[in-house]
N, C-alpha and C positions, 0 to 999 in steps of 0.2 A: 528765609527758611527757618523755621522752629524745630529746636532740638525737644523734642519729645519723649518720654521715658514710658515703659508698661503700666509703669505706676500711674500715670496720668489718665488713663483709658480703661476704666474697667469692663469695659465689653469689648477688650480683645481676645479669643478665643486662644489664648496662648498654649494651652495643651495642646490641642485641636490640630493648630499650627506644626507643632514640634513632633505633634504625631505623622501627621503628612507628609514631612520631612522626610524621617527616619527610616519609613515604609517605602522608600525607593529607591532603586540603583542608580539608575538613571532617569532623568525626566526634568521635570520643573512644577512646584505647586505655585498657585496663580492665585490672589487675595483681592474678593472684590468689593469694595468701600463706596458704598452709599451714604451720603450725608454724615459722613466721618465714622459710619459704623461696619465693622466687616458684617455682609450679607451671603457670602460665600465663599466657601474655601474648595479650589478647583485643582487635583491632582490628573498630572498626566505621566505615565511612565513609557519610556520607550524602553524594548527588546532588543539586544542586541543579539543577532545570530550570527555565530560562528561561521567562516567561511571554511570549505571541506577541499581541500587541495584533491588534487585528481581525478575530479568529477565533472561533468558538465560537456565533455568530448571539445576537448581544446582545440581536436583539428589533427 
């Protein structure tokens, strides 16, 4: 395994990346590498919805 630096790869969209990042609460962004180059950067954000005590007819 090779340790790699940003510096070594100048077609990695490292803003791009950092922005994806930032823009989410929750989720995960997914980085797809074709032939050592990123070809896509895939965010997914999940919602968390609040659970509402005393609704729903417990019975």
């Amino acid at each position: 395994m090779r340790n790699e630096t940003v510096s070594d790869h100048g077609n990695i969209p490292v803003a791009q990346i950092v922005e994806a990042i930032k823009s989410i609460r929750h989720g995960y962004v997914q980085i797809i590498v074709q032939d050592g180059k990123v070809v896509q950067i895939d965010r997914t954000e999940k919602i968390r919805v609040a659970k509402q005590e005393g609704k729903g007819g417990g019975g």
